[in-house]
Structures are given as structure tokens and as C-alpha cells.
N, C-alpha and C positions, 0 to 999 in steps of 0.2 A: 382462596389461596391454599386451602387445607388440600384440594385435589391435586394441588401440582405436585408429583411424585420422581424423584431425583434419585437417583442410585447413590448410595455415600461412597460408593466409590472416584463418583463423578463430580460432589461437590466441590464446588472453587472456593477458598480462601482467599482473602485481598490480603497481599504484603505490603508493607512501606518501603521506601529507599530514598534515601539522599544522597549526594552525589561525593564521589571520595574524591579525593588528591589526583589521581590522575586520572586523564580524558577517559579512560577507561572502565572506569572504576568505579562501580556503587558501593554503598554500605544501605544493610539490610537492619531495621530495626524491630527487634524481638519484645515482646512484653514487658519486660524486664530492664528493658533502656540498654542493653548492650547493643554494640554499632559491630556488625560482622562484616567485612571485605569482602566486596565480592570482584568478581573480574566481569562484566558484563559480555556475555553472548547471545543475548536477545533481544535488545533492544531495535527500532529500525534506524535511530540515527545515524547512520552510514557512516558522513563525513565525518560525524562529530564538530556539527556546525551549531549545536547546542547550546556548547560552550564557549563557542567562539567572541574572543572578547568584540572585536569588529558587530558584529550581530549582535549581541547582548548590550552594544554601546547604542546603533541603531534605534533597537527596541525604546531606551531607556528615554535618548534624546526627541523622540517624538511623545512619546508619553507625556512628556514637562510641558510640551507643545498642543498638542492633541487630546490629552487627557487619554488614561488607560483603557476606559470599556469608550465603543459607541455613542453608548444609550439610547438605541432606537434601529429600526431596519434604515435599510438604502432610502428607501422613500418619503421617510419625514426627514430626520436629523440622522442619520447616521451614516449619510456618506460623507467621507474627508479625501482630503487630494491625496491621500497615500495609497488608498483606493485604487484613484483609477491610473497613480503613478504606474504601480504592481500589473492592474490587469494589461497597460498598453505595452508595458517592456517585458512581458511574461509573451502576451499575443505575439509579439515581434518575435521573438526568440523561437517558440514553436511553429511559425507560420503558419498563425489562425486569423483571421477576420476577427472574433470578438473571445474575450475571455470576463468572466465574472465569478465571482469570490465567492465561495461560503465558510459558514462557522467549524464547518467536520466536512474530514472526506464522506462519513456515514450518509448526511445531509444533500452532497452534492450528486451522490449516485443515484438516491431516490428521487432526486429532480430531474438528472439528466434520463433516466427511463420513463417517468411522466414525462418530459420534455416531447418524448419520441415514440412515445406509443398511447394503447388506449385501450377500452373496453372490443374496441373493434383490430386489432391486434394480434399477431401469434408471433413472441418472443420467443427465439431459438436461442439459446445458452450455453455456454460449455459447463460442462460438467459440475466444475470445481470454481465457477466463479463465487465472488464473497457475498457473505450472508445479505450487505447493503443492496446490492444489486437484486437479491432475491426479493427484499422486501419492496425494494420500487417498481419489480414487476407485477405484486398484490396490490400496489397502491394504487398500479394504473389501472389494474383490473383485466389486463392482457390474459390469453392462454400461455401457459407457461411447455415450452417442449425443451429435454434434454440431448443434447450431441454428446458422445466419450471425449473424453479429454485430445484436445488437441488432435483430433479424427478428422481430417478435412473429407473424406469420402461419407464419415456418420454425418456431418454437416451437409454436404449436400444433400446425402437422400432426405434427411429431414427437409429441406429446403423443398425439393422437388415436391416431396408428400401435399406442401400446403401451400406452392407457389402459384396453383390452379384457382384457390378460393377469393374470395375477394375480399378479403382479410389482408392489410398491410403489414409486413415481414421485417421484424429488430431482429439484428445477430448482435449478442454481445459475447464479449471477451475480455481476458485480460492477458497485457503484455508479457507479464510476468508476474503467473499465481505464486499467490504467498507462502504457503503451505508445501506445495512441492517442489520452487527454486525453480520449475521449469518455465522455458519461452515460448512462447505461441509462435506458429508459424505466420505470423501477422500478413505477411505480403501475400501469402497464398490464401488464404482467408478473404483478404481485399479484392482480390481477383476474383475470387467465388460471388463474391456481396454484388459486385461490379456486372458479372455476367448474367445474374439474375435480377439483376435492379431493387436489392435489397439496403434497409438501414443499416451500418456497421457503430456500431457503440465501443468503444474501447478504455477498460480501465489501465490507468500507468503511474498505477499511484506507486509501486517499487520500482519502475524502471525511470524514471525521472530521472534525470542526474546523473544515471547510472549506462543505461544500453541507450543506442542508437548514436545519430551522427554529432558528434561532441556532446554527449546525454542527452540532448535533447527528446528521448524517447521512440520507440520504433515505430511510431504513425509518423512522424518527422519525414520521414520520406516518402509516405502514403497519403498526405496531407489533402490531395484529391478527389482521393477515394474512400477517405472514412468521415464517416457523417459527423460525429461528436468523439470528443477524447474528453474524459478526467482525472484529475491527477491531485495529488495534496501537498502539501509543506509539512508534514510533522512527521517527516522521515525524510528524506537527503536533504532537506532543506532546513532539518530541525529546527521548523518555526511550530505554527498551526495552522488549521484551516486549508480549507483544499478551493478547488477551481473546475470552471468546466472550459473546454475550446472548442470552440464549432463556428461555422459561419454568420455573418451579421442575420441575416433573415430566422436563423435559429434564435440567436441570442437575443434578437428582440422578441421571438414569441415568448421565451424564457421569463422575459423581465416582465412580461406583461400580465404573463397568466399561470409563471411558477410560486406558486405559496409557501415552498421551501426558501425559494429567493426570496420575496413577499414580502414573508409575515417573521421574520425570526431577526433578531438585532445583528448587527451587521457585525463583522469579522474586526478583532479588536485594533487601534492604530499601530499600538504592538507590535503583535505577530505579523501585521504587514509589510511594516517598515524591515522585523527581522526577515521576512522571508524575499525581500525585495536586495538586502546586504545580501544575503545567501545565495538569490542567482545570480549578482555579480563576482562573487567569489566562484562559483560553478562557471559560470563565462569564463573567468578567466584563467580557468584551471582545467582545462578538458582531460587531462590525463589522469585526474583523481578515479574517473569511472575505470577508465582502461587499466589502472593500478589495482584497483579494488576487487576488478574481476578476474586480474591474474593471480591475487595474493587469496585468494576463495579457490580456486583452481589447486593453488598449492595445497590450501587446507583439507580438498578434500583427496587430493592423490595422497598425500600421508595420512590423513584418518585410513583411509581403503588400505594401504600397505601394510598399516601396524595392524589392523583390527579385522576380525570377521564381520561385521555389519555394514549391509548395504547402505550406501551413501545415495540418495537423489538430489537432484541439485543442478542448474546450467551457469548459477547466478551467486551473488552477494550472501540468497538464502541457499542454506543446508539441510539437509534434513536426515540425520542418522537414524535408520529404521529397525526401533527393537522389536516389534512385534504387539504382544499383551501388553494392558493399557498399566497393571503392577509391575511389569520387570522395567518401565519407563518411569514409573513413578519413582522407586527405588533408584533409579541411574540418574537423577535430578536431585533425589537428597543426597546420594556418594557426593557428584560435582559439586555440590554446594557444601558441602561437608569439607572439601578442598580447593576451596574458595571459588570456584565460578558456577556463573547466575548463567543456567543454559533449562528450560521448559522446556517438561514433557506435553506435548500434544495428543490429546484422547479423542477418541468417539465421541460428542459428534462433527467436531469440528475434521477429522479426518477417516478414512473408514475401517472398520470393524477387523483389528488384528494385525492394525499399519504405525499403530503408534508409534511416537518418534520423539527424536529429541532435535528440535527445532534449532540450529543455528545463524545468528545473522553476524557476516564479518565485515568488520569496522574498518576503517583506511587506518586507523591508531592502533592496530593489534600488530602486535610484531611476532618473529619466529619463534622467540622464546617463548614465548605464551602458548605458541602450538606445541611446541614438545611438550610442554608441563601439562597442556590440556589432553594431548595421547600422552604423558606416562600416568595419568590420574585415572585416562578409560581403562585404560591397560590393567590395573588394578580392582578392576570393578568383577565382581562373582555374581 
């Protein structure tokens, strides 16, 4: 461990938080036991279905029932009917054949690219997909090739390069990268996977809830042509635990011969039952997304009016771009010094002199919070 070598610029510190007064609202606990207000801008909780008494009632009442933890994978003792309540009204709603549960979204990414490739493989990637994704393309032992972000023309010719080999072809993507707010051109994408009889992989772990047709997600209407989609509950659904959707002949290779799915204790009655309240609240609230995305729209036409710095972003996430990884760090202690909880994002998670101050907007943040949050940048040297 002595060789791992970290820049101190780069070290990460763990903070605490508990949750304040309102839906909004954390407090940050310092050394010292004093509790500091924060206004939260970072979190993924969207809805703020977190603290949704409904949800957190859910939780509680199957717990009394059920007992808290599993204690065991699917396959001994640890599946329970809330299980497979969740995956059949979860499948219906997305228009998949089979859906099956894991303990992290981290968990289900690396199973669904085991799922779909292998040592005899070349996984084509965008760019900027998430770290999880990267590590299930080592797991499967696949060739790893990069496309530019959201480039359908670098995607093809990558395509064409190795569509001659006798090597089978994953394209994976995500509907909406986390980091840059931006949307995959997914339908075009589907089209390319289609015309060259390629796998398409799709992550939608932030657009759930959020984009496509009543949130259902933007493979919602691609449901044909994309091989696997997955997505998670501990963001719009502020439960835990994520999921994968793909077809029955998938899902059973999945069950039989995923060790992610396997071998790891199953997803707790808990966060099931919560995340099972949350997409009936989501059912029956289609307008929370289209609200969400127009009050993110506002926030960032007024950041861009008051301020010099570029704004990226199509989505729920923002991403105000300082530049150097210290003028971001510094614009994270200002916010937080007047009171909102907004992270700076460094190298390596995004790249070298892009650094940013990461926004995620909540359906409970209202107008005034944006003014006070541009008159606080507004003051920032």
C-alpha cells in the first residue's frame, strides 16, 4: 500500500450528514459536534422520495414482516415475495420480459457486461461511461475500445474496424452521463447496433423517473432493439439497490451463471418494498420528470445570465465549469461557507482542466434558493 501514490491535492475526505428540517436540507457534522445547514445540491435524490413518509412507512411495515436484512442470496433463503412483487411490476412498467434485483447499481453493471460478453468479445464504449461499467468489462476479460462521447460517426467506424473479426460486439452507453448532464442520442445509437447486428447495453441509472415516455427511461421506446438496460433505486426512487431488464432467455442465463447475482445476499425487504412505493408514486405522477426538467432548464438559463461560466447540462444534472481542479475546490468551500452542499468534481473522475462544480436539481428546490444560490456565486473571487 506504501506504493499507492495520491496527489494531496486529490485526496478525498469522508463528511457526515444528517438530514435537516426540510426536504432539502442537510446538516453537516464537523469535529466538534456542531451541526451546519446545508441546502443540498448534490445529492441524486431527485424526488426526494427519501423521505417520503409513504415510502419510509412501506419500508418499515415489511421489515416487522420480513425481517430487515435477507440473510442469504436468492438461492437459499433470501428471496421473499417483495422480490419478485418489485421485479414483475418494475418488468411491466418498462416493457421487459424479465427484471432481477441487485444489492448496488455498482454490482448490477458488472453483471450485466459479464452477462454479455466475454474473453472472446470487443466492447465498444462511449467515452465517459461510469467507472462500474469499466470494471465489468475487466471482469469479463473483453477488449476494451473507446468512441467520443456521444460521436455516432466514431461509433460506427469503431464498429466497422472489428465488425469483420469473429469477435462478438457490446456497445454500451449511458442514457444519461452523470458527470456531464448530457443525453445519448439513444435512438440513433439503436439504429447503428441494429444495422450491424450488434449487442446494445444501456445504462439509466439517472434517467429513470426522469426522461422518456412517462420516465420510464429512453430505451422505453427502443425496448426491441436494445439487448439489456440497467438502472437503480437510490436515486429517483430514493430506495437502494438497482436492477437489470433484458429478455427472458437473457435473464435466465443471468440467474444461472451470474456470481454477482449468485453469490452475494439478496437486496434487503426494505429497500424493496421502498422502491416498489416509489414507482407507484412515479406511476402516478408522470409530470414530476417533465417538472424537474423544466425547473433544471431555468436553473441553468439563470446561472448562464448572471455568471461567466460555462454551464453543461441537458438534464436534472448541471455542471458549472471552473476549469483548475483549486479555483473548484475554493468555489465548494465559498458555497458551503453559505450554506449550500454543491461538490467540486476533479481529475480523475472528469478530465484534466474541466473541473466543475457538479449540480443535481431536486423537484423540492424552489426559485428562491436559485437566486440566493447565483447571489452567493455572484460573490465568489
Amino acid at each position: 500500500m506504501n506504493k499507492v501514490k495520491i496527489p494531496k491535492n486529490r485526496l478525498r475526505k469522508l463528511k457526515t450528514f444528517t438530514l435537516g428540517q426540510k426536504p432539502y436540507e442537510l446538516q453537516g457534522v464537523n469535529p466538534k459536534k456542531v451541526k451546519n445547514n446545508f441546502i443540498d445540491l448534490c445529492s441524486n435524490d431527485y424526488f426526494g422520495l427519501s423521505r417520503d413518509n409513504d415510502v419510509i412507512k412501506a419500508s418499515y411495515e415489511i421489515s416487522l414482516s420480513e425481517g430487515l436484512g435477507s440473510g442469504s442470496s436468492r438461492f437459499i433463503t433470501g428471496s421473499r415475495p417483495i422480490h419478485k412483487l418489485l421485479e414483475t411490476q418494475l418488468a411491466e412498467w418498462l416493457n421487459q420480459e424479465k427484471v432481477l434485483l441487485f444489492p448496488s447499481g455498482f454490482q448490477a453493471n458488472i453483471a450485466a457486461v459479464q452477462g454479455l460478453a466475454n474473453r472472446n468479445s470487443i466492447v465498444i464504449a462511449d467515452k465517459f461511461i461510469h467507472n462500474s461499467l469499466l470494471v465489468g468489462v475487466k471482469a469479463a476479460g473483453s477488449k476494451l475500445v473507446r468512441f467520443e462521447h456521444n460521436d455516432l460517426k466514431d461509433l460506427e467506424n469503431k464498429i466497422l474496424k472489428f465488425n469483420s473479426s469473429q469477435k462478438s460486439i457490446l456497445i454500451i452507453v449511458e442514457s444519461l452521463y452523470s458527470m456531464e448532464g448530457s443525453i445519448a442520442p439513444l435512438k440513433e445509437i439503436a439504429g447503428i447496433c441494429k444495422r450491424y447486428n450488434v449487442e446494445l447495453l444501456v445504462d439509466e441509472a439517472h434517467a429513470i423517473g426522469i426522461l422518456g415516455t412517462e420516465g420510464k427511461g429512453l430505451s422505453f421506446d427502443l425496448s426491441d432493439e436494445i439487448t439489456m438496460l440497467t438502472g437503480t433505486f437510490g436515486k429517483s426512487f430514493g430506495s437502494g439497490g438497482a436492477f437489470i431488464a433484458c429478455n427472458s432467455k437473457i435473464g435466465e442465463h443471468l440467474i444461472q451463471t451470474s456470481g454477482a447475482f449468485r453469490y452475494t445476499t439478496a437486496l434487503s425487504p426494505a429497500l424493496s418494498a421502498g422502491a416498489l412505493k416509489s414507482l407507484q408514486k412515479i406511476k402516478n405522477n408522470n409530470e414530476w420528470g417533465i417538472n424537474l426538467l423544466m425547473s433544471s432548464q431555468k436553473w441553468k438559463k439563470e446561472i448562464l445570465r448572471n455568471l461567466s461560466y460555462p454551464v453543461k447540462g441537458e438534464s436534472q444534472i448541471l455542471s458549472i465549469i471552473v476549469g483548475q481542479e483549486e479555483k473548484a475546490i475554493l468555489l465548494q468551500k465559498h458555497l458551503e461557507k453559505n450554506g449550500f452542499l454543491a461538490i467540486a468534481i476533479r481529475p480523475p473522475t472528469v478530465p484534466v482542466n474541466e473541473s466543475r462544480i457538479r449540480l443535481t436539481i431536486r423537484r423540492d428546490l424552489n426559485l428562491d434558493i436559485l437566486n440566493n444560490f447565483i447571489s452567493v456565486l455572484k460573490t465568489f473571487k
